[in-house]
N, C-alpha and C positions, 0 to 999 in steps of 0.2 A: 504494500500500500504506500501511497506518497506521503510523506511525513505533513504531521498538523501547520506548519506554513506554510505548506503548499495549496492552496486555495482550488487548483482544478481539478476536476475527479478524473479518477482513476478508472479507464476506459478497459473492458474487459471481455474478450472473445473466449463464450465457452462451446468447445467442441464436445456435444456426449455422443458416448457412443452407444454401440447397439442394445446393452447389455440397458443403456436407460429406458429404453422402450418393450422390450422383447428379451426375459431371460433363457439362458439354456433350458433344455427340457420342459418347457412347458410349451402350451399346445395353439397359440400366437393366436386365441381371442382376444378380442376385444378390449372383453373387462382384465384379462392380464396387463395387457398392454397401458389399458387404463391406470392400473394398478400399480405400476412401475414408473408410468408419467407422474403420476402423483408424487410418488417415496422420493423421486428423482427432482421436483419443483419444489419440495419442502425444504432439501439441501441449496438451493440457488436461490430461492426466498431468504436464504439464510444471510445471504452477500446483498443483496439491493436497499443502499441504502443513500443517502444526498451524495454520498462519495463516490457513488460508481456506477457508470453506465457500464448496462449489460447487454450484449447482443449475441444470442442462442444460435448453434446450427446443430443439426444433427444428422445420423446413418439414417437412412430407409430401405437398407436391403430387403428385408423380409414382405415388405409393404410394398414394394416393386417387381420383388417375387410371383405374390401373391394375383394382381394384376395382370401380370403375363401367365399365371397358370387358369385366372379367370378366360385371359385372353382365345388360350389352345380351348378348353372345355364350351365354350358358347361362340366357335369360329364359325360353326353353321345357323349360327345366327343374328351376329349382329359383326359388325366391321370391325376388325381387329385396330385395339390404339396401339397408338407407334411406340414406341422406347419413353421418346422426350416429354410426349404426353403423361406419360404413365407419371414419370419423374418430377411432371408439373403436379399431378394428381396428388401423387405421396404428401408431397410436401403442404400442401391444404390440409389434407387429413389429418400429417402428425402436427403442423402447426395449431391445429383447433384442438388437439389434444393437448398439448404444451399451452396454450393461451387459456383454456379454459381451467386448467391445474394452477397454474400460474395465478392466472387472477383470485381463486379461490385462496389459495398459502399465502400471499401476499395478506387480503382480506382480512384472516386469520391472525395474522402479528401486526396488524392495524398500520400497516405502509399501505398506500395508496399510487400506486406507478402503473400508466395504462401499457398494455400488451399486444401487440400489432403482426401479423405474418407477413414476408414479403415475398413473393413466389418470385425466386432469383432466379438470370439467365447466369450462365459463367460462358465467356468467351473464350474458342479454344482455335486453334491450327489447322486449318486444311491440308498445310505440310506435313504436319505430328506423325514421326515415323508411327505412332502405335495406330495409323490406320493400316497400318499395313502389314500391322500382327498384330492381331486384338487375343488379347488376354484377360478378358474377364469374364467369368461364367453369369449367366444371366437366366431366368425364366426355368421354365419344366424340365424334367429329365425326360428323354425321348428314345424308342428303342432305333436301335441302329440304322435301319432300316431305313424311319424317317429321318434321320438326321442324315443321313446320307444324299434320300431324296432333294432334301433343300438343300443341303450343300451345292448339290448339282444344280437343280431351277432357280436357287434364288442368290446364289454367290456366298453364303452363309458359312462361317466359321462354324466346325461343331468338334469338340472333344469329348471321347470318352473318359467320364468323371469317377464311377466305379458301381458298385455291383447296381446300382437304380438305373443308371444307363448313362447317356451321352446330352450335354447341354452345351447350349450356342456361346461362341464367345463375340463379347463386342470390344469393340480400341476403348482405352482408358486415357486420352489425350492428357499434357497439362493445366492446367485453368492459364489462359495470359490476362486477363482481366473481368470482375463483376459488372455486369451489365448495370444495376441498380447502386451501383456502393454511395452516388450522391442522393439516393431516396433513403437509403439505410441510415446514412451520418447526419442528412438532415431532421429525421423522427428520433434518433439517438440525445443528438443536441437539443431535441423538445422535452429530455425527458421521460421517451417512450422505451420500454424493453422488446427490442425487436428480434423476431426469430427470420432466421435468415440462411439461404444456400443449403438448405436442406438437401441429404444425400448428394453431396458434393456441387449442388444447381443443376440446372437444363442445361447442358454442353450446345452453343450455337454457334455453328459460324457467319460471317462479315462478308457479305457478297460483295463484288468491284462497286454494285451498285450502291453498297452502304448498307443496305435490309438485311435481317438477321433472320436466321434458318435456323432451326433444330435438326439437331443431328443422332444419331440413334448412335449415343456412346455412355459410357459413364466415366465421371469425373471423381478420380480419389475423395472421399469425404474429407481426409486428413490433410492432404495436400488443400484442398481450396479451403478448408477453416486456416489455412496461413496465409493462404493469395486475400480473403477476406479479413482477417487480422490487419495486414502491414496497409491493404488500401484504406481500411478506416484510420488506421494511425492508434491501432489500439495499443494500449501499455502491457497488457501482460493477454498472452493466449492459456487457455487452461483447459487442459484435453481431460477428460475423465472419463475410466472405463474400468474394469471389473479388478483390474490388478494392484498393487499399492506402488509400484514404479516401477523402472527399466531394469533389468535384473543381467549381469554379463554372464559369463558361464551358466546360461544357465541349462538346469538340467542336470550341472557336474558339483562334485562335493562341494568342489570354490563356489558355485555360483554366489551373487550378491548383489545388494538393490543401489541404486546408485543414489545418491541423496542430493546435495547439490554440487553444480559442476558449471566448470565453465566452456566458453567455447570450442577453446584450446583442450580439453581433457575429452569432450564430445567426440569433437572430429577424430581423435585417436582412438576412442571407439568403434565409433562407424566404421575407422579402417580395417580394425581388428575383430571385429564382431560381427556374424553375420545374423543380425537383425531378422525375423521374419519378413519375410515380404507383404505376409498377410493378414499381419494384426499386430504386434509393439513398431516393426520400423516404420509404416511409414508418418507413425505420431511420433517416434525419436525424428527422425528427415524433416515434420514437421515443424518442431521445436527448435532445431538448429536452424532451419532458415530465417523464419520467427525471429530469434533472437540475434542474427549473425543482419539481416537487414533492418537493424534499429528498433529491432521489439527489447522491450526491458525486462522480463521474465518470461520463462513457457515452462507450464506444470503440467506435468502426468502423475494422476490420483487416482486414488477410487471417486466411487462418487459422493460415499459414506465421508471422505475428508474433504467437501469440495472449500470450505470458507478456509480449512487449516494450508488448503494445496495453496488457495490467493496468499497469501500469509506469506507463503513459503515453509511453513513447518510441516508439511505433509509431501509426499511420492518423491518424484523427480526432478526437482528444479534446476532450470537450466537458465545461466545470468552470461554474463558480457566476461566479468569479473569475480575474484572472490568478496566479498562486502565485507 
């Protein structure tokens, strides 16, 4: 937090992740989901106070999933929506979830801060090598057969995933800019708690003519909550998700959680350690960027420590400096 003479608040990008919507093993109704928005708004009500704007994004895998498996089951009757749709969809849905939790937990500890969703585009590359090797599994599992079929008629990337069968992958371009970040920063500076670039935004490209297109990709969640960080100019990113920080070895007797660290101690990890690709690195990748292009803190926490992660007394903080 900024120290007591520092008069302007302390601007804060929280990234949750999936575990805040939809826990493991459970059966991704509603009232779960409901359930976990809530436990998950009680802890972020906990930080919104005259000192801190706060602007939410979060995952929608499952919720984008779900879509594309409505999509295959009622294909003989009604017109299949696109990727980008689907992705504009989600993010309404979990926004009204989050807005309506929100406003309640607020209500509750007698703060009064209004709550707003912004169904974000994210700007990506028509160059982006990852068109041209998509890598991210998306929608149904499909048997062979069909996956094969659209491979062939429709140009379609498909891998086999394992014993459920074979699912499509699409390019995970990088985000080069938010479409909206002057409607974000202008409700932020009203005092508004904005939720924003849900499951990483709608990936759109910039045609010669200027008009913007949706494109049927998805965009890192973790990666664009730090393209959406550094364009608001926010002070600290704070990723929160089921673990208590960045842990090296792990798996091996040494493993161990990283506490605070600076930029320099970072990068010699990332060289040394290979990160998952698929759930701790790209929120370490994200944090290093975060902080290495003029962000002032990036925590990785549970969600159970999110007021102690701002603080910096919780998960993995990551500074310029040692303080």
């Amino acid at each position: 937090m900024r120290s007591a003479r520092d008069p302007s608040p302390t601007r804060v990008v929280i990234a949750l992740g999936g575990n805040a919507i939809l826990r493991s093993k459970e059966l991704n109704s509603y009232e779960e989901q409901f359930e976990n928005v809530r436990r998950t708004c009680r802890q972020v009500a906990s930080l919104i106070n005259e000192t801190t704007q706060v602007v939410l994004t979060h995952g929608n895998g499952p919720q984008v999933g779900n879509l594309l498996i409505q999509n295959e089951a009622a294909a003989d009757l009604v017109p299949a929506v696109p990727l980008d749709v689907c992705g504009a969809e989600t993010q309404g849905q979990i926004g009204y979830m989050l807005e309506q939790a929100l406003r309640n937990e607020l209500r509750y500890a007698g703060v009064y801060r209004p709550v707003a969703t912004v169904v974000t585009q994210v700007l990506v590359d028509a160059d982006d090598p990852a068109f041209a090797a998509p890598t991210k599994p998306v929608g149904p599992f499909l048997p062979r057969e069909v996956a094969t079929q659209r491979a062939r008629e429709r140009g379609e990337t498909w891998v086999e995933s394992d014993a459920r069968g074979w699912r499509k992958l699409v390019p995970s371009p990088q985000p080069q800019a938010i479409i909206e970040t002057d409607v974000i920063s202008m409700l932020v500076d009203r005092g508004v708690v904005v939720i924003a670039g849900g499951g990483g935004g709608v990936p759109v490209l910039r045609r010669p003519d200027g008009r913007l297109e949706g494109v049927g990709a998805v965009v890192d969640k973790d990666t664009a909550a730090y393209r959406l960080a550094r364009e608001l100019r926010a002070d600290v990113l704070l990723i929160l998700t089921d673990v208590e920080g960045v842990a090296v070895d792990f798996g091996k007797p040494t493993q161990r959680f990283l506490r605070q660290v600076t930029l320099e101690e970072l990068e010699d990890h990332l060289v040394r350690e290979p990160f998952s690709a698929g759930s701790i690195g790209p929120k370490v990748r994200a944090a290093y960027r975060f902080v290495r292009e003029g962000g002032r803190q990036a925590t990785i926490c549970r969600i159970e420590d999110t007021l102690a992660g701002l603080r910096g007394e919780a998960g993995t903080v990551v500074v310029r400096s040692q303080r």
